[in-house]
C-alpha positions as CSV (number, residue, x, y, z in Angstrom):
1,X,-30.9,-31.1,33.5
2,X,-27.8,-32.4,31.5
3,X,-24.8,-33.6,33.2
4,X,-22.7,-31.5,31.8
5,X,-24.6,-28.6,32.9
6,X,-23.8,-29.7,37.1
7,X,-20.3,-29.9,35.9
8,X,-19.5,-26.6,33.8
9,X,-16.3,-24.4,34.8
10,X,-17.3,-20.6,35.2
11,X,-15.3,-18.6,33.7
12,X,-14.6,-14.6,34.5
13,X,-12.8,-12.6,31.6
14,X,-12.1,-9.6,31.6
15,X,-12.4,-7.0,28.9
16,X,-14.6,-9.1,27.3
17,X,-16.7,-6.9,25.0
18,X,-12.9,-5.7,23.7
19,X,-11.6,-7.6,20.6
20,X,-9.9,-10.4,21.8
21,X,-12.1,-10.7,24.9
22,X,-15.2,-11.2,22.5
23,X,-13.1,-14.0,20.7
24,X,-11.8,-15.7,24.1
25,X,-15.8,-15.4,25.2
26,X,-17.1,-17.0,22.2
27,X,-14.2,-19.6,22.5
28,X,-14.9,-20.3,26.2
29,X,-19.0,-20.7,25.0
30,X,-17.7,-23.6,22.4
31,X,-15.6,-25.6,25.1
32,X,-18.3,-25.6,27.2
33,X,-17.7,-22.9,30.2
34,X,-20.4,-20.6,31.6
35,X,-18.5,-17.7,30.7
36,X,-18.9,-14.0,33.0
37,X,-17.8,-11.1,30.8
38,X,-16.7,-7.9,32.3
39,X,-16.3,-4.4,30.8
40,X,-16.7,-1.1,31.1
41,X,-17.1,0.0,27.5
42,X,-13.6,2.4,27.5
43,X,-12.6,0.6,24.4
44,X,-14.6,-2.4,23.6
45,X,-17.8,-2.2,22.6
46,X,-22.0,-3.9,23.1
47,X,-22.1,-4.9,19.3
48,X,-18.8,-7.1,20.1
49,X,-20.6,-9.7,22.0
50,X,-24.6,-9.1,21.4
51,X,-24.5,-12.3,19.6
52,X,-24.0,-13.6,22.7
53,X,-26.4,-12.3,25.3
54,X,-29.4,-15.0,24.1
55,X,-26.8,-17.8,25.4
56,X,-27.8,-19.5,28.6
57,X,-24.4,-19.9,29.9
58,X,-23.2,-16.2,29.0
59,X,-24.0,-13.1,30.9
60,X,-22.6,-9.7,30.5
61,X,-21.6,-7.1,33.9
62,X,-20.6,-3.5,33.4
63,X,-17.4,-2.9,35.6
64,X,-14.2,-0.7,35.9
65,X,-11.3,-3.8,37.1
66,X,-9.8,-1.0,39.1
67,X,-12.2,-1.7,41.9
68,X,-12.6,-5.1,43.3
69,X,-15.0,-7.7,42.1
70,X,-17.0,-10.4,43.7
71,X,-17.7,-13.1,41.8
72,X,-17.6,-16.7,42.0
73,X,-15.6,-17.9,39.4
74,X,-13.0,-21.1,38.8
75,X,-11.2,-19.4,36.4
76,X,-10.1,-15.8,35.6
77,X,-8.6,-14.5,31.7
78,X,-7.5,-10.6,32.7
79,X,-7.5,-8.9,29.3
80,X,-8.6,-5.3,30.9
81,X,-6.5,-2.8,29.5
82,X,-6.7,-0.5,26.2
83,X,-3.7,-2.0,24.0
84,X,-3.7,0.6,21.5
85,X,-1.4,3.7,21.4
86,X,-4.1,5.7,20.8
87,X,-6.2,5.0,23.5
88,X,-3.6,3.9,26.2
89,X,-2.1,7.5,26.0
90,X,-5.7,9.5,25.8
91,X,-5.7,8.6,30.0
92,X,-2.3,7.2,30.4
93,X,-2.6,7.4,34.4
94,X,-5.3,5.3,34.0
95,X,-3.7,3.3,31.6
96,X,-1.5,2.0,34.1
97,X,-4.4,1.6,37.0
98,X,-5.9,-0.5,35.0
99,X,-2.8,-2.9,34.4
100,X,-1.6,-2.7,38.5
101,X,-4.8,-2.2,40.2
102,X,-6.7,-4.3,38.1
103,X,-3.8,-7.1,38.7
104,X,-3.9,-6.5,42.3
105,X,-7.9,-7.1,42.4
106,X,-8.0,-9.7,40.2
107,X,-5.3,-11.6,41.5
108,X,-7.1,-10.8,45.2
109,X,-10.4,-12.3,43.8
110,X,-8.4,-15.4,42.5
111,X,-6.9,-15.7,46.0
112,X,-10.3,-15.6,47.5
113,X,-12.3,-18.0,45.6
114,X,-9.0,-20.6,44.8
115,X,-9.2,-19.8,41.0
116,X,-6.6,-20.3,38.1
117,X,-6.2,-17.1,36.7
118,X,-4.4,-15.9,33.3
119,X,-2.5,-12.6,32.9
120,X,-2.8,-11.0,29.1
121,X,0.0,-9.5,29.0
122,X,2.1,-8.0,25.8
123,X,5.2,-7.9,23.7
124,X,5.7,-4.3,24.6
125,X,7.4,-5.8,27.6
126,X,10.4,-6.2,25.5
127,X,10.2,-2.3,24.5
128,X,12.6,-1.7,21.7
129,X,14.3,-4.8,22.0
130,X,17.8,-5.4,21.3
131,X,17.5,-9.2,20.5
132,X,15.6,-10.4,18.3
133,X,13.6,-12.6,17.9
134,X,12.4,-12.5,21.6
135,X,12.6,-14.8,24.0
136,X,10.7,-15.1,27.5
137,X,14.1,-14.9,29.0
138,X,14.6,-11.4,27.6
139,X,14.3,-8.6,30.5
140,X,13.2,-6.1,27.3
141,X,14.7,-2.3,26.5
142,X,11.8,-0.3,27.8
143,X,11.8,3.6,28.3
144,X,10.3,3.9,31.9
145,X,9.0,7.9,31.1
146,X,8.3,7.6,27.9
147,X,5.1,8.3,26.5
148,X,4.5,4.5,26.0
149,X,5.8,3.1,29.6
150,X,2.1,3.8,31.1
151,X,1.5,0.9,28.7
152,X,4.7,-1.4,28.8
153,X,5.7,-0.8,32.7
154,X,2.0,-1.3,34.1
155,X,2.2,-4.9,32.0
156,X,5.2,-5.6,33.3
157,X,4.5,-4.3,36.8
158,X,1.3,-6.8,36.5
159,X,4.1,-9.7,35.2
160,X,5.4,-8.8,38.8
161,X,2.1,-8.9,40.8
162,X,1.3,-11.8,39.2
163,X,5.0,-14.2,40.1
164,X,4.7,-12.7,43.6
165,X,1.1,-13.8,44.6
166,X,2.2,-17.2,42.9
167,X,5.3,-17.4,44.9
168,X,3.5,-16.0,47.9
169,X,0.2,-17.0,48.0
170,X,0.7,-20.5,45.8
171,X,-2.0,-18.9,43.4
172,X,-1.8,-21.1,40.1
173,X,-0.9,-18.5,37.2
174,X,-0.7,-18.0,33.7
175,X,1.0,-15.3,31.5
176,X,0.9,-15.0,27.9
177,X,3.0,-12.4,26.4
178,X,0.7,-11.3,23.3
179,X,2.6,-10.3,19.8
180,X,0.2,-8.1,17.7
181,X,-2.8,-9.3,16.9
182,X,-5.5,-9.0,14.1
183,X,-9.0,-9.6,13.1
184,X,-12.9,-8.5,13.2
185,X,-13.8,-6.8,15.7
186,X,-10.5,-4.7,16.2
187,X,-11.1,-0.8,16.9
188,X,-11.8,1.2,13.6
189,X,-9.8,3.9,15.7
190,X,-7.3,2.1,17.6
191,X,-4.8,3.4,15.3
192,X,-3.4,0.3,14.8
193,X,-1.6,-0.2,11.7
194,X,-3.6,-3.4,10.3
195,X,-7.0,-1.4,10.9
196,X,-5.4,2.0,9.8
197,X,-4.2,0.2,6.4
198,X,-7.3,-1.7,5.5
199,X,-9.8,1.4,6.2
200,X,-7.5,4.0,4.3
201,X,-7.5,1.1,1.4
202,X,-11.3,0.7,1.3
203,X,-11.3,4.5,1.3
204,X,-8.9,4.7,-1.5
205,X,-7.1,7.4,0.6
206,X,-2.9,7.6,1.3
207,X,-1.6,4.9,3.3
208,X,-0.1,6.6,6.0
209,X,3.8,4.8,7.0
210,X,5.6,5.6,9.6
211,X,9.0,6.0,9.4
212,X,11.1,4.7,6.4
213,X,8.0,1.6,6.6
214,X,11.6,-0.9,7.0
215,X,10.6,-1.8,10.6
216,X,9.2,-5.1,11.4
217,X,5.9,-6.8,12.6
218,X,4.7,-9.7,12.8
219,X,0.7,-10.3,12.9
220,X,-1.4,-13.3,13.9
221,X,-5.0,-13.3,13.3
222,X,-7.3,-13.5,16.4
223,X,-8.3,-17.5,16.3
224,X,-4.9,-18.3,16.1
225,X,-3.7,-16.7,19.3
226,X,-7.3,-17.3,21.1
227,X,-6.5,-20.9,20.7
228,X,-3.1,-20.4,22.1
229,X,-4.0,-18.6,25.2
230,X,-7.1,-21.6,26.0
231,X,-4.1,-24.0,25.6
232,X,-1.9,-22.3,27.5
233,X,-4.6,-21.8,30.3
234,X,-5.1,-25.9,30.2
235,X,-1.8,-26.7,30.7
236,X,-0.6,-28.2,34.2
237,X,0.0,-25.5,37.0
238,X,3.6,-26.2,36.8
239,X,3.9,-24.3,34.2
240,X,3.1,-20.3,34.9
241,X,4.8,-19.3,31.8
242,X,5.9,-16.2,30.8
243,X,4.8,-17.7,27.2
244,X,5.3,-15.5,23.7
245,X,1.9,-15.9,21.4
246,X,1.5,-14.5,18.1
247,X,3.1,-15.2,14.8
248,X,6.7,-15.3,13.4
249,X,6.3,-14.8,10.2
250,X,8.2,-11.3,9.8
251,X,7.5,-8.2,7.4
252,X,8.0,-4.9,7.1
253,X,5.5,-2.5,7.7
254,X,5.7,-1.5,3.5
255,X,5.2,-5.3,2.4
256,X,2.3,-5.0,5.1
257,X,0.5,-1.4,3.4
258,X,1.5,-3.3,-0.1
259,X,-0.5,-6.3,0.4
260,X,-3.3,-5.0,1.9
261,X,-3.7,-2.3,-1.1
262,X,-3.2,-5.4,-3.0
263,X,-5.9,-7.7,-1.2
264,X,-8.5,-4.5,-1.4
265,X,-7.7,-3.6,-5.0
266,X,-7.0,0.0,-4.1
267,X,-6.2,2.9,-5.5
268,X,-4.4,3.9,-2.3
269,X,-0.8,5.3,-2.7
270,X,1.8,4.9,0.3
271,X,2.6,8.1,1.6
272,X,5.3,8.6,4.7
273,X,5.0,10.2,7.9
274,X,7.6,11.0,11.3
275,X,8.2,7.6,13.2
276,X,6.2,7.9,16.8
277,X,8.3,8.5,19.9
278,X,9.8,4.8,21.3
279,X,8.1,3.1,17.9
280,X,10.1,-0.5,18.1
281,X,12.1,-1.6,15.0
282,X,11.7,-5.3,15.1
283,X,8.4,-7.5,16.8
284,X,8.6,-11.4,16.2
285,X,8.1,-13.9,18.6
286,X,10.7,-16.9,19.6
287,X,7.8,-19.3,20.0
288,X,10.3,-22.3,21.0
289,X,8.4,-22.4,24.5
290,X,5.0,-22.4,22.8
291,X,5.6,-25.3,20.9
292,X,7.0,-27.3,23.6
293,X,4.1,-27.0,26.2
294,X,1.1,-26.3,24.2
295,X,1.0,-29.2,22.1
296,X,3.3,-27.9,19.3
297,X,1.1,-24.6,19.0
298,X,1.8,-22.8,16.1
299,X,-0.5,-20.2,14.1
300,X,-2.5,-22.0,10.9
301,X,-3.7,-19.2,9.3
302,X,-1.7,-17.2,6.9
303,X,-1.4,-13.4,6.2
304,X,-3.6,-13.3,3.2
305,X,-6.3,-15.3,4.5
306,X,-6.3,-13.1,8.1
307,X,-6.6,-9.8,6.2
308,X,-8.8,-10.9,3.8
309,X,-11.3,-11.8,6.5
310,X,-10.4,-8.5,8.0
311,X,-10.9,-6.4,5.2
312,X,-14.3,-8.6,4.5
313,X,-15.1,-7.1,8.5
314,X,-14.2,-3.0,7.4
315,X,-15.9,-2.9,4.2
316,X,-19.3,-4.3,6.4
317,X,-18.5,-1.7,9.1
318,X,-18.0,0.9,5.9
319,X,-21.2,0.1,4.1
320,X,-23.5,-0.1,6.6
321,X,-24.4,-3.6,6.8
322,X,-22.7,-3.9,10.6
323,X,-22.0,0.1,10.7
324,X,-20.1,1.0,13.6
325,X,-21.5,3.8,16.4
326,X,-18.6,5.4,18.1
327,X,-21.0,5.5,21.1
328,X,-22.0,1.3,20.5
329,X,-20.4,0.9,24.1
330,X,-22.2,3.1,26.2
């Protein structure tokens, strides 16, 4: 037996058949972890990480985070939790059980077995911020009823869980606050404006904006922030974070629809649409923090070359070659 083998970490993420769990699994294989993927198939799916079940050091468990889980692990990433509008507001209450109870039992499981554990939480803690760009320091402009709070108060409810079993139980923790995100294996229906975009292009169909289209995102494709949140997870337990990841290069959500007909060579035209209840104007991380304590972190790979491996992903799912089952997960 190799060394290497006697010596491996173990590492329990969650959500990992969802898009960035796959990526964080597949990341976690490369750097050498035996890697424990958990998920119960409400969003993400089997195809996302069947590449993966011939690895020796990967192995796959079907389970809802809102009941406890016993495992033996050195390390925990919690990514459970739909992140989409679309499907966090299908079973909001849920929604939120799966951000607090699924905080309490993972942060009870990392209690038990002495495990660093890493919180995925999200920019939505800011809400509709009225700073901008964002800072950690920033206590956010949330609506607390709102038809988006079971979303943005049960991450920020977890932020909460999470400082108190540090300062109370001395449980080494990490939290990333994730900007939005991008790449294969995202949803086709998570109603998410890069997927929307690109499948509407490929379609040829009407772009469907938002709102005037002037308010602002900012995207980082998936490798880019994967690599962020293993940094961040390495760094020494002194640091807990809260710590922004994504990308701060800012457009509107026309330049976005624009380029991506552009990139696809569509026929598409941009047609406008009633802005959604507690829709933020502006998104872009302040990633001054990032760079400090994860050795200068910053993403490497543009907007052109992200979509373009993302549109290369759609027109598979769209032609068959990698065709996407709505029921892939079950």
């Amino acid at each position: 037996m190799n060394i290497k083998d006697l010596v491996r970490k173990r590492a329990l993420v969650t959500g990992g058949a969802g898009f960035l769990g796959s990526h964080l699994c597949e990341r976690l294989l490369t750097e050498g972890y035996d890697v424990l993927c958990v998920d119960n198939f409400y969003t993400g799916s089997k195809k996302n990480i069947a590449h993966l079940l011939d690895s020796p050091h990967f192995e796959f468990m079907r389970h809802d985070i809102t009941f406890p889980l016993y495992v033996e692990v050195n390390e925990i990433f919690n990514l459970a939790c739909p992140a989409s509008p679309i499907h966090y507001q299908f079973d909001p209450v849920q929604t939120t059980k799966t951000s607090v109870h699924g905080a309490i039992n993972m942060l009870g499981l990392a209690k038990r077995v002495k495990a660093k554990i890493l919180q995925a939480s999200t920019s939505e803690v800011y809400g509709d911020p009225k700073i901008h760009p964002q800072r950690e320091d920033y206590w956010g402009h949330c609506n607390p009823i709102g038809i988006r709070a079971c979303y943005d108060e049960g991450k920020r409810c977890a932020e909460t869980l999470f400082f108190d079993y540090h300062r109370q139980h001395h449980l080494r923790i990490k939290v990333a606050r994730i900007f939005n995100t991008y790449g294969p294996r995202m949803h086709p229906s998570d109603g998410r404006v890069v997927s929307n975009f690109i499948l509407q292009a490929l379609k040829h169909e009407p772009i469907t904006v938002y709102g005037d289209g002037s308010q602002t995102r900012s995207f980082c494709y998936v490798d880019d922030l994967i690599d962020g949140m293993v940094r961040l997870m390495n760094t020494p337990d002194e640091l807990t974070g809260p710590i922004n990841l994504g990308n701060p290069n800012e457009f509107t959500i026309v330049e976005l629809a624009e380029k991506v007909i552009d990139l696809v060579g569509s026929k598409s035209k941009i047609i406008f649409e009633p802005l959604p209840s507690d829709d933020p104007i502006q998104r872009k991380p302040d990633l001054t923090l990032a760079k400090a304590h994860l050795d200068d972190w910053t993403p490497k790979i543009d907007t052109s070359e992200g979509l373009r491996k993302t549109i290369e992903y759609f027109d598979e799912l769209l032609t068959g070659a990698n065709q996407y089952d709505p029921y892939g997960g079950s």
